[in-house]
Residue, then its C-alpha position, 0 to 999 in steps of 0.5 A: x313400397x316394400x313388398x310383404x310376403x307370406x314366408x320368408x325363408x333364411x338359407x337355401x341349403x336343402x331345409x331351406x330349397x324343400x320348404x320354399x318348393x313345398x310352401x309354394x306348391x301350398x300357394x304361399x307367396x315364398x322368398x329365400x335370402x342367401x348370402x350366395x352363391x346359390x349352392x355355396x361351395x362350402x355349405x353342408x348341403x353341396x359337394x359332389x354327393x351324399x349318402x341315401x342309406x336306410x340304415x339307423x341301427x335299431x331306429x324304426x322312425x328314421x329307416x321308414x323315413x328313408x323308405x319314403x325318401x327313396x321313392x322321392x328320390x326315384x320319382x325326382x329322377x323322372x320328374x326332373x328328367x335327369x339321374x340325381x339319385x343312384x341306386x347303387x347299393x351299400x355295403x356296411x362292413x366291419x372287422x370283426x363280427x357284428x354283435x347285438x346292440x351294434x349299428x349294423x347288427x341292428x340295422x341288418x335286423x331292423x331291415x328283415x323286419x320291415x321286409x328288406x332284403x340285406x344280404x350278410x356277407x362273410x370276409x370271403x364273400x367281401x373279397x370275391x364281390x368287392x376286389x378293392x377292399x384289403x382280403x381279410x381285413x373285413x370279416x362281417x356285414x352286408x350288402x343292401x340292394x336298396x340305397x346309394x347316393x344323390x348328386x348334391x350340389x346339383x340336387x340344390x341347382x335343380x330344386x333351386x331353379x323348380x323352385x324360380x319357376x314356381x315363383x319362389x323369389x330368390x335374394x341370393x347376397x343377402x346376410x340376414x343378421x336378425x329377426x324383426x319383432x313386435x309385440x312378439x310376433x314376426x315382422x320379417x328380417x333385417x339384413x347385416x347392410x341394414x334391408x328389412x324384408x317383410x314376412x307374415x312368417x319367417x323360416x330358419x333354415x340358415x344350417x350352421x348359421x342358424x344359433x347367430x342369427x337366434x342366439x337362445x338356440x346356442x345352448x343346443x347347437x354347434x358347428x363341427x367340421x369333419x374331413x372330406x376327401x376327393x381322391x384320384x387314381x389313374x385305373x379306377x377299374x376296382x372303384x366302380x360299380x358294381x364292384x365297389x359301391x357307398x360304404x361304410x368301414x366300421x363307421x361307428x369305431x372309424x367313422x370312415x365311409x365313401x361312395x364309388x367313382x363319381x360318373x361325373x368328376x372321376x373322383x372317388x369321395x372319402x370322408x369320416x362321420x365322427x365328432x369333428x372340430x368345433x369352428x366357428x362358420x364365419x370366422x374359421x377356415x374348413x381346412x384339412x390338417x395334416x394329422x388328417x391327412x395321415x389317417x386318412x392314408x393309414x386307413x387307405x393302407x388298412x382298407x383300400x391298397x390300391x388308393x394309398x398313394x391316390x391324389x388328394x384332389x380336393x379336400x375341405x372340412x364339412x360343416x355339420x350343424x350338431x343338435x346336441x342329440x343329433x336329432x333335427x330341430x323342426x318346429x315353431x319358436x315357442x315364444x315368438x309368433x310367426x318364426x319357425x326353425x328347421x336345422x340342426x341337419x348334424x350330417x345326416x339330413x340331405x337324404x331325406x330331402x324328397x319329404x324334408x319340404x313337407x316336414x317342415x311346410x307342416x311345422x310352420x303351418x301347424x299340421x300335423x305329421x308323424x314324424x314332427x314330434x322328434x324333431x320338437x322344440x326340447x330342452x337339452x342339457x350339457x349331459x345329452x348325448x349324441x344319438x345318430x347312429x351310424x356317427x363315431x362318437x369316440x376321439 
């Protein structure tokens, strides 16, 4: 007899593994398909780290998110018994001076109205606190005391085994190929080697993956891979804490931003937030090209002396699931009772994880939450630009 649950649950990346924990902590009996491993080496949500920074230009909605998202983030840190969070600082820097309507000049605004206290720094103070950038090369920006970065794909192991020991079932090797309907109301999901599994409601939380299994949502989301860079360096020295902290490098003329050597795997992450490559997630290859790899070194050579010759130990492209307007989609199917999507993460969700479980738990019981209207079920043109502000958006 097959077994009928409450939700069933279609990817176990970060919108998937909050929205089990949460829907089980409401009493919902959960389970999670995943074609696995469990965390996937090459899935949005994993690596070594993700950036926790509260920055967003002008957008009041997602910096009082992060807000909120870093008191999860230091509470998991105790629950957990374990540093999943560090709270490094950031710095945001630029080559020349920080203008109105710019990222940074609005994000430094944005932070002293809501009380924050980011300290501005001149190209002298860049060179006296953080030795390893080129001197002169960075002329405005500054430091936010508050933000840093998480362990990714050990965030996922620990909120995939909270979530086991919840009760929460987890199917890992399992390729969900379709929703199963009738009379327009789920009936639960069928696997590619033919399972069908039970659900009064169904969960997409499938990333990059998400538009093949419900194809009306092709139209509004694609996958793009962008380069991520595991560097080593014999004297590490300059690269550390507190001397060298999460950046950003012009990100939004660059899209360059890294975080400082990482305590566990002694690497220092580079990698660029832009408009990526178009791939495909099944069919493609996340691989570097070589006219990555050169700029890559010439940023290097422009930023970072020290790391221009640095070994490339590791190197991939990470899939983005891009919403056209960078906005995540987190609501139920207009259309089709009982189904409810949440992705559309477009490189900038995994901070948000300490509230993304409720977020979504209220999308698909249909309560209400503040932040729920921006992330509605909407119509988006081939004219809709992409709104995240940090994100290069220029070849």
């Amino acid at each position: 007899m097959l077994t009928t649950y409450d939700v069933i649950i279609v990817g176990a990346g970060i919108f998937g593994i909050t929205a089990a924990v949460e829907l089980r902590q409401r009493q919902y009996k959960v389970a999670i398909l995943d074609p696995g491993p469990i965390p996937a080496p090459l899935a949005a949500s994993t690596d070594i780290s993700k950036v926790v920074r509260m920055e967003y230009g002008a957008d009041e909605t997602y910096m009082s998110m992060v807000e909120e998202s870093i008191a999860g983030w230091t509470q998991w840190n105790d629950a957990f018994g374990e540093k999943l969070y560090h709270n490094t600082g950031v710095t945001m820097l630029t080559r020349k001076p920080i203008e109105p309507g710019e990222f940074e000049y609005e994000s430094y605004q944005l932070l002293r109205q809501r009380n924050h206290l980011p300290e501005r720094l001149t190209a002298d103070d860049i060179a006296r606190r953080f030795p390893a950038w080129k001197p002169g090369a960075f002329v405005d920006g500054y430091f936010h005391a508050k933000g840093g970065y998480v362990e990714s794909g050990r965030v996922v192991e620990v909120l995939l085994q909270h979530a086991q020991e919840l009760g929460v079932t987890v199917y890992a090797g399992q390729t969900v190929q379709h929703v199963v309907l009738e009379n327009g109301r789920i009936q639960g999901v069928q696997t590619v080697d033919g399972r069908i599994f039970k659900a009064d409601n169904v969960l997409i939380a499938a990333g990059a993956w998400t538009p093949i299994i419900l194809p009306e949502l092709e139209p509004v989301m694609r996958a793009t891979g962008h380069p991520v860079y595991h560097l080593k360096i014999g004297n590490s020295t300059l690269f550390k804490p507190p001397h060298f902290v999460v950046f950003t490098a012009d990100i939004t003329s660059s899209g360059w931003y890294g975080f400082p050597l990482h305590p566990k795997h002694d690497v220092i992450k580079i990698a660029n937030h832009g408009v990526g490559q178009l791939l495909h997630p099944v069919h493609d290859k996340r691989v570097v090209s070589d006219a990555d790899i050169r700029q890559l070194r010439r940023f290097l050579e422009e930023t970072f002396p020290a790391l221009k010759d640095a070994t490339i130990s590791y190197a991939r492209r990470c899939l983005y699931c891009d919403t056209l307007d960078e906005h995540f989609w987190i609501d139920r199917h207009p259309e089709i009772e009982g189904l409810t999507v949440a992705a559309g993460g477009s490189g900038h969700g995994f901070k948000f994880a300490p509230i993304l479980g409720k977020l979504i738990a209220d999308a698909l019981t249909g309560q209400a939450n503040v932040w729920l209207p921006k992330f509605r079920w909407r119509d988006l043109g081939n004219e809709t630009q992409g709104e995240e502000a940090t994100r290069h958006h220029n070849k």
